[in-house]
TORKOL-4160 file (C-alpha; in steps of 0.2 Angstrom, whole numbers, padded with zeros to 4 digits, m for minus):
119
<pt num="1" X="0821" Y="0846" Z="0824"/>
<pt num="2" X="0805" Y="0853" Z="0823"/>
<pt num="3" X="0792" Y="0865" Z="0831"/>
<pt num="4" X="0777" Y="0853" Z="0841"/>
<pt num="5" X="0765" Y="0869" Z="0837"/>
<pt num="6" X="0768" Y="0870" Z="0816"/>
<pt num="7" X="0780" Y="0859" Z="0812"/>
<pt num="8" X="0791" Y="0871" Z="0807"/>
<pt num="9" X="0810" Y="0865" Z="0805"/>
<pt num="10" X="0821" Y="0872" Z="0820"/>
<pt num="11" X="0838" Y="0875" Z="0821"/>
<pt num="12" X="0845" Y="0867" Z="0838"/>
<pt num="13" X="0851" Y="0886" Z="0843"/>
<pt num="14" X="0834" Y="0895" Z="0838"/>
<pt num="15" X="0821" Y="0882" Z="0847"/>
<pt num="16" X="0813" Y="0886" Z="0864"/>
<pt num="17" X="0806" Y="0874" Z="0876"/>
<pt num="18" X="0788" Y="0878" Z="0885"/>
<pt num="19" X="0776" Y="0866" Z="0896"/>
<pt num="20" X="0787" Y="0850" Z="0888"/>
<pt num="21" X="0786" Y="0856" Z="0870"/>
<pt num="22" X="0801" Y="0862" Z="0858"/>
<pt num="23" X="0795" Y="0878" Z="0850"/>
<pt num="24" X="0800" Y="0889" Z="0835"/>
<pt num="25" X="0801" Y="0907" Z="0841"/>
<pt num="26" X="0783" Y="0912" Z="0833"/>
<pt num="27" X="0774" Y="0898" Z="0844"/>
<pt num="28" X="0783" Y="0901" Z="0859"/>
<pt num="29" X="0779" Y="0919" Z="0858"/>
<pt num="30" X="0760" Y="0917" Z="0853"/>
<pt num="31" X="0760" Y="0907" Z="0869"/>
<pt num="32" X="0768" Y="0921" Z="0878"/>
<pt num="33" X="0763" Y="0934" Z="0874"/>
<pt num="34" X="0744" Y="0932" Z="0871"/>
<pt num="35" X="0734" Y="0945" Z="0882"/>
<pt num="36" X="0725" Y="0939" Z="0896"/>
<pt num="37" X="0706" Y="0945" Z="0898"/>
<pt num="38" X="0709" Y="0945" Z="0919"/>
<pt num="39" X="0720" Y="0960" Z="0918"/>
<pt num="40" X="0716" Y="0973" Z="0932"/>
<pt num="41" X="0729" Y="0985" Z="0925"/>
<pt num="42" X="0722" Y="0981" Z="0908"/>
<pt num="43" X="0706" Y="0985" Z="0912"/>
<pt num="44" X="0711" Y="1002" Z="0923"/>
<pt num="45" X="0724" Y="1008" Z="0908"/>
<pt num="46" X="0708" Y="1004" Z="0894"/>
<pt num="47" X="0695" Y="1012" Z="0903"/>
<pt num="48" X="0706" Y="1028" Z="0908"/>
<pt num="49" X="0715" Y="1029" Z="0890"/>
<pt num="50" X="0697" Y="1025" Z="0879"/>
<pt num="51" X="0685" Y="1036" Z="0888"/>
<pt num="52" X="0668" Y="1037" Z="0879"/>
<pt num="53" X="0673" Y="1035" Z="0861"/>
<pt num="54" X="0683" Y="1018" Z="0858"/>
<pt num="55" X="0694" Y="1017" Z="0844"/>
<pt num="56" X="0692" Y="0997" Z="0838"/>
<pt num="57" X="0699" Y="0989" Z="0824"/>
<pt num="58" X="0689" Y="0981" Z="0812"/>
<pt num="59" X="0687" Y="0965" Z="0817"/>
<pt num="60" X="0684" Y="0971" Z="0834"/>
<pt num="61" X="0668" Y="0981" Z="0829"/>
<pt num="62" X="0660" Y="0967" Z="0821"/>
<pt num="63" X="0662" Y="0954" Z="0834"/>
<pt num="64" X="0657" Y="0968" Z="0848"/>
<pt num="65" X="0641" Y="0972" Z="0833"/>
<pt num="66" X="0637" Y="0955" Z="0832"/>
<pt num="67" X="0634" Y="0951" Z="0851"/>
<pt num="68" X="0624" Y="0969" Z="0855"/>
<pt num="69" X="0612" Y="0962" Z="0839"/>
<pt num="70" X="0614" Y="0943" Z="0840"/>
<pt num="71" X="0621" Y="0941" Z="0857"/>
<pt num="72" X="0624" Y="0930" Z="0870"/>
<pt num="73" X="0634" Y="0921" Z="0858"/>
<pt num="74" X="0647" Y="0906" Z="0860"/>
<pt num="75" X="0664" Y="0909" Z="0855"/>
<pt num="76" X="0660" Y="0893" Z="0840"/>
<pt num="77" X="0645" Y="0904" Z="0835"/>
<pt num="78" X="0655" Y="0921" Z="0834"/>
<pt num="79" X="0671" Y="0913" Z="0824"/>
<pt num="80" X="0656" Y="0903" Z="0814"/>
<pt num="81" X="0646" Y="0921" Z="0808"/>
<pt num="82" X="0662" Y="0931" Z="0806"/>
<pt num="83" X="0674" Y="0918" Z="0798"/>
<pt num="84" X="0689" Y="0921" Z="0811"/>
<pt num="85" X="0699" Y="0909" Z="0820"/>
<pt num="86" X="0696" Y="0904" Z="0838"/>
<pt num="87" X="0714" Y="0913" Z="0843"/>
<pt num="88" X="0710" Y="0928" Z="0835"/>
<pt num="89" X="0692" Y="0930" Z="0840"/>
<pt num="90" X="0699" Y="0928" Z="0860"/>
<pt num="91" X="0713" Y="0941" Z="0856"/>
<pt num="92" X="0700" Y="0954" Z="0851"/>
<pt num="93" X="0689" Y="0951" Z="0864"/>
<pt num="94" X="0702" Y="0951" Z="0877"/>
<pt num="95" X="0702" Y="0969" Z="0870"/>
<pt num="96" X="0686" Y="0974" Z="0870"/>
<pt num="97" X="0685" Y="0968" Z="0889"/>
<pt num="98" X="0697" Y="0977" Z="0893"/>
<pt num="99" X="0688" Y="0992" Z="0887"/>
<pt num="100" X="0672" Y="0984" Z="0899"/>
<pt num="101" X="0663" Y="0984" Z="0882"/>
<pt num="102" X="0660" Y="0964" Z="0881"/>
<pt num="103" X="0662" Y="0951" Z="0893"/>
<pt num="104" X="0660" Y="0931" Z="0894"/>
<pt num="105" X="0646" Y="0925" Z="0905"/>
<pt num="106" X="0643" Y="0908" Z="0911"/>
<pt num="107" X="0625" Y="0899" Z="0906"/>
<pt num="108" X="0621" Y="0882" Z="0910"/>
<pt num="109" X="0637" Y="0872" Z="0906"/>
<pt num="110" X="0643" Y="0885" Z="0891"/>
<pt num="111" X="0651" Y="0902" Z="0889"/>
<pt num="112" X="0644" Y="0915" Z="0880"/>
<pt num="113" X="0651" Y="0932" Z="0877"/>
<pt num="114" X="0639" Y="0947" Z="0877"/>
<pt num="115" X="0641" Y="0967" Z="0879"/>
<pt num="116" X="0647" Y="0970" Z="0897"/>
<pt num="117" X="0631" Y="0980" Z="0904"/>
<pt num="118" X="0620" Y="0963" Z="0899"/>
<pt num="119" X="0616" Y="0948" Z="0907"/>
């Protein structure tokens, strides 16, 4: 048996089954446990923890750099400039908007992400 996400060999007692897929414990737990940007309590616990001087990781900084110079940017052209995957670039960002210092905007038919007082 294997895992639907990576292909990963499964053990019939170690497998997990979500939306009609057999999953491996990693993939059923990226699916899981991946923040969600529409948070309220999220967004209340950042803002009150964070105050004025944000402590961001690495990657966080230069995706939130890149869209105060370069921004509004697409999630394509932010992976693209940065070199990170899709799944990591939406993990940070759900971060940052928790923090209310980017969001995602809607223009025309695509969705760009920019710092949260713009646009």
């Amino acid at each position: 048996m294997k895992c639907e996400k990576c292909g990963a060999e499964l053990d019939p007692e170690e497998k997990y089954e979500h939306a009609g897929q057999t999953l491996c414990e990693d993939c059923y737990l990226d699916i899981k446990a991946t923040p969600k940007v529409c948070d309220p309590w999220a967004v209340y616990t950042a803002k009150k923890e964070v105050g004025e001087n944000p402590t961001l990781t690495p990657v966080q900084k230069k995706i939130l750099d890149l869209i105060k110079n370069s921004g509004p940017l697409s999630a394509n052209e932010i992976c693209t400039e940065l070199g990170i995957a899709e799944q990591e670039f939406r993990n940070n960002f759900t971060v940052l908007r928790h923090m209310e210092l980017a969001k995602a905007t809607k223009m025309g038919n695509e969705v760009k992400y920019t710092t949260f007082n713009s646009v």
